[in-house]
C-alpha positions as a printed Julia matrix, in Angstrom:
222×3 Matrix{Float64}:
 -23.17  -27.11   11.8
 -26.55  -27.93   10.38
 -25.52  -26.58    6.91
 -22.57  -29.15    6.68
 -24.98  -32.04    7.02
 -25.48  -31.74    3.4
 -22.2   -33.02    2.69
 -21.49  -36.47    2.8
 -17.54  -36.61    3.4
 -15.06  -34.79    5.67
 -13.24  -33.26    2.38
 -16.24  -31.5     1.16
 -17.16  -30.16    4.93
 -14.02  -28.61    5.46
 -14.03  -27.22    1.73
 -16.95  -25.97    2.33
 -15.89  -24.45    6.32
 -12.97  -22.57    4.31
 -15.06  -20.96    1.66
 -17.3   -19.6     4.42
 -14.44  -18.57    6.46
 -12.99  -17.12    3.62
 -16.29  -15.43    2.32
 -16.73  -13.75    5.79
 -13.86  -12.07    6.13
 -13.59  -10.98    2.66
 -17.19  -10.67    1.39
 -15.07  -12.36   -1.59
 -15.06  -16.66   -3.08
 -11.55  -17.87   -3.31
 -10.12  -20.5    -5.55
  -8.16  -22.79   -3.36
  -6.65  -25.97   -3.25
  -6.62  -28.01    0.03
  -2.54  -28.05   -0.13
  -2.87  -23.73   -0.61
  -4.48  -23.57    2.43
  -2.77  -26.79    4.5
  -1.96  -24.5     8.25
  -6.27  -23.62    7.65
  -6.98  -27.53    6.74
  -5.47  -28.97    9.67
  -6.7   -25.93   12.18
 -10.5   -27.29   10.9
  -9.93  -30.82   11.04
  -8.61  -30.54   14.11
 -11.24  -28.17   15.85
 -14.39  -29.35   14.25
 -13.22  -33.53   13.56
 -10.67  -34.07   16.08
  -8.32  -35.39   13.4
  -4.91  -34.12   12.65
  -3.57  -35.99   10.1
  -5.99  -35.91    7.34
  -5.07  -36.01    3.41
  -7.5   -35.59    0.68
  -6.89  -36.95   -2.63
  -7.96  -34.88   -5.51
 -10.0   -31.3    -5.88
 -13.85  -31.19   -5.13
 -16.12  -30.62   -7.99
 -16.83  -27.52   -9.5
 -20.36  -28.68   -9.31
 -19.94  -29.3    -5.71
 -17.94  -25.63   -5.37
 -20.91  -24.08   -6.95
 -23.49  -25.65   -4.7
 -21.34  -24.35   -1.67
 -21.36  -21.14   -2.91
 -25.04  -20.6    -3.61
 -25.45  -22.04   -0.3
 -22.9   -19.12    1.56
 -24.99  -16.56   -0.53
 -27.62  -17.48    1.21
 -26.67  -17.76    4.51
 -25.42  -14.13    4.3
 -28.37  -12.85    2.15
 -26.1   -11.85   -0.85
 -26.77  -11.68   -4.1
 -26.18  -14.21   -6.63
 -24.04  -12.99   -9.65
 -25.78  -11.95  -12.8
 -25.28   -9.61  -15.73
 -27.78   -7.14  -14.31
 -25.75   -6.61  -11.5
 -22.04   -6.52  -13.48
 -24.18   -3.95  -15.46
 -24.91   -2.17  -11.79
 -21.71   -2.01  -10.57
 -20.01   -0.76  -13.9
 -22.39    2.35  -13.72
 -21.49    3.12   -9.84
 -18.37    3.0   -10.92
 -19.2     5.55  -13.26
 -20.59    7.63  -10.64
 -18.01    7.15   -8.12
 -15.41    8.53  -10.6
 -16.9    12.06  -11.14
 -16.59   12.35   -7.45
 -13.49   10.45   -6.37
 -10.78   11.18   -9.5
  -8.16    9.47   -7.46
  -8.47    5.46   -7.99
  -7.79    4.37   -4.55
 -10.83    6.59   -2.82
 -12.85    5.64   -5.48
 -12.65    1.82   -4.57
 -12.76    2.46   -1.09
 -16.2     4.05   -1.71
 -17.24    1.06   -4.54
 -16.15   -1.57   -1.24
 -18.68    0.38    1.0
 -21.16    0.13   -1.74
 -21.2    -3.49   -2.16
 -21.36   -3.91    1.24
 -24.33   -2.16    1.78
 -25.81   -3.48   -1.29
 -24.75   -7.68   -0.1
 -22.84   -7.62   -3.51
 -19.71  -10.21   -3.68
 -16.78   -8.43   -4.76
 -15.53   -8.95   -8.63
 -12.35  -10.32   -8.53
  -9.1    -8.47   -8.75
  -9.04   -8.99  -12.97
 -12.79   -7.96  -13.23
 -12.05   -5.25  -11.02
  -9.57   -3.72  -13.33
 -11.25   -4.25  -16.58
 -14.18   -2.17  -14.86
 -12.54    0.65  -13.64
 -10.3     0.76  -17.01
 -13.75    0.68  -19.17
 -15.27    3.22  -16.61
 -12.42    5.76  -17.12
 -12.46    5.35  -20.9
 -16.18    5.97  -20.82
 -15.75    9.29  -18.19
 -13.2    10.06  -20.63
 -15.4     9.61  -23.79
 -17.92   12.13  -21.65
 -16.28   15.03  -20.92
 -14.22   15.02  -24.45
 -17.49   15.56  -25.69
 -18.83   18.22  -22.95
 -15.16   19.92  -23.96
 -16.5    20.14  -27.84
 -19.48   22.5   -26.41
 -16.75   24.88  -25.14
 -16.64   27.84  -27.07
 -13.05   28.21  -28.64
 -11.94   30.59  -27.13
 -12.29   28.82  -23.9
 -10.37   25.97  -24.79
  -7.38   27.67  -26.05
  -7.54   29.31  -22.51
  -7.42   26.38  -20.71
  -5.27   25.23  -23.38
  -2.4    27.32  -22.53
  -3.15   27.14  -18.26
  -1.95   23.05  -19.1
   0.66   23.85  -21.56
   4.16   22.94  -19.88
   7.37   25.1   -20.66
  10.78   24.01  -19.02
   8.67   21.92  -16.86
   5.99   24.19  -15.15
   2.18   25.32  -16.39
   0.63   28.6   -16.47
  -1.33   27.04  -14.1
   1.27   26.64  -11.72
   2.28   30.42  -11.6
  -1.34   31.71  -11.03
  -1.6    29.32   -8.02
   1.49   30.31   -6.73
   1.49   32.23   -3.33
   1.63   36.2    -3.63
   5.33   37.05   -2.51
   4.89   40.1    -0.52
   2.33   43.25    0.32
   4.21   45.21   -1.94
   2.68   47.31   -5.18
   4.81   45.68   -7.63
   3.39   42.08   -6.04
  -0.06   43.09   -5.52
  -0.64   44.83   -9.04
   0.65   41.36  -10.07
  -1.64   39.29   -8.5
  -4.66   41.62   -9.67
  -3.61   41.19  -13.19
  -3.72   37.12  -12.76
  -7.4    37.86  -11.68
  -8.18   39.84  -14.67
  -7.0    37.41  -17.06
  -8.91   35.07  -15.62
 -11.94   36.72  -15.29
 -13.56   35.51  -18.41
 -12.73   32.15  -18.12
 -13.67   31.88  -14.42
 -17.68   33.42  -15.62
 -17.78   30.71  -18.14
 -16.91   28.06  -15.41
 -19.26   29.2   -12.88
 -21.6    27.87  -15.88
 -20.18   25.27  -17.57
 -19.31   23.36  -14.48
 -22.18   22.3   -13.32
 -23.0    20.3   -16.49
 -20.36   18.2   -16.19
 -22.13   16.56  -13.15
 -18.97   16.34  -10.56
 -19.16   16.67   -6.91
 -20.25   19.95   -5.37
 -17.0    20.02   -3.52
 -14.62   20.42   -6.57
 -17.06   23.55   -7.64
 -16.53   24.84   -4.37
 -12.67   24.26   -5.21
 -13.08   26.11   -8.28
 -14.99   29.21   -6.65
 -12.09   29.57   -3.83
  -9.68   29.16   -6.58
């Protein structure tokens, strides 16, 4: 309550009460207007004022919204926003995509990061244009780590990807044998031999591309 004695009128102490409500539970600022968030108005004016019937006229400053804000950064020993730090989180993002391919466990792992780090989280638009410029850059990457593979290895892989009527190369080889019989078993070792080559290569070429050691594994047991 010491904090709020810097504001001068109930409206901008139960502004500023939301924002750190909000900020807590989120680790995120809000843009709000004192009619979006009436049922969390009155539940503060009536806990902390003893008034239930208050009405503010007009918005509070977006000077006065900034001064709140630095002041909640504080109090939680966060860090205040700055290009450095948009320039920090764009390359974790980076990271976090050669190990997580899969969007959704890649931002779970980003919201862990700026936790531990006291960084606000971008909002929802930011957020997107990040992750949309990270994967174009990851993209730009291993397009040109692809170029260093020898032809013949990318017509390989090539034709693994290639869909006819619906279903990859791919898809047979990782198909289950059927049976113990010759005809099945001579079938699967062929698969192996034509994939021989292309497997040796890997077992070099995948480490340069800088993914997590538990897709190589993958690509040993496959």
């Amino acid at each position: 309550m010491d904090t709020l004695g810097q504001f001068g009128t109930i409206k901008t102490k139960v502004h500023f009460i939301l924002q750190l409500a909000y900020f807590k539970a989120k680790n995120q600022f809000f843009s709000f207007t004192f009619d979006d968030a009436r049922a969390d108005v009155d539940y503060v004016l009536a806990k902390f004022f003893k008034k239930t019937d208050g009405v503010f006229q007009g918005n509070i400053t977006r000077q006065r919204i900034n001064q709140q804000k630095q002041i909640i950064l504080k109090l939680f020993d966060y860090q205040t926003r700055s290009m450095e730090q948009i320039i920090q989180v764009e390359a974790h993002i980076g990271e976090l995509l050669r190990y997580y391919p899969k969007v959704h466990d890649a931002f779970r792992q980003l919201l862990v990061y700026l936790d531990n780090q006291k960084i606000v989280i971008p909002t929802y638009r930011s957020l997107q244009d990040m992750f949309t410029q990270s994967f174009v850059n990851e993209r730009d990457r291993l397009d040109q780590l692809i170029l260093l593979m020898p032809l013949g290895q990318q017509e390989q892989l090539s034709e693994l990807i290639d869909r006819e009527d619906g279903i990859t190369k791919l898809n047979i080889i990782r198909a289950d044998q059927k049976n113990f019989t010759y005809t099945a078993i001579s079938a699967e070792v062929e698969k192996a031999l034509e994939l021989e080559g292309l497997y040796k290569f890997a077992k070099g070429f995948l480490p340069t591309l800088k993914t997590l050691e538990t897709e190589l594994k993958r690509s040993d047991d496959f």
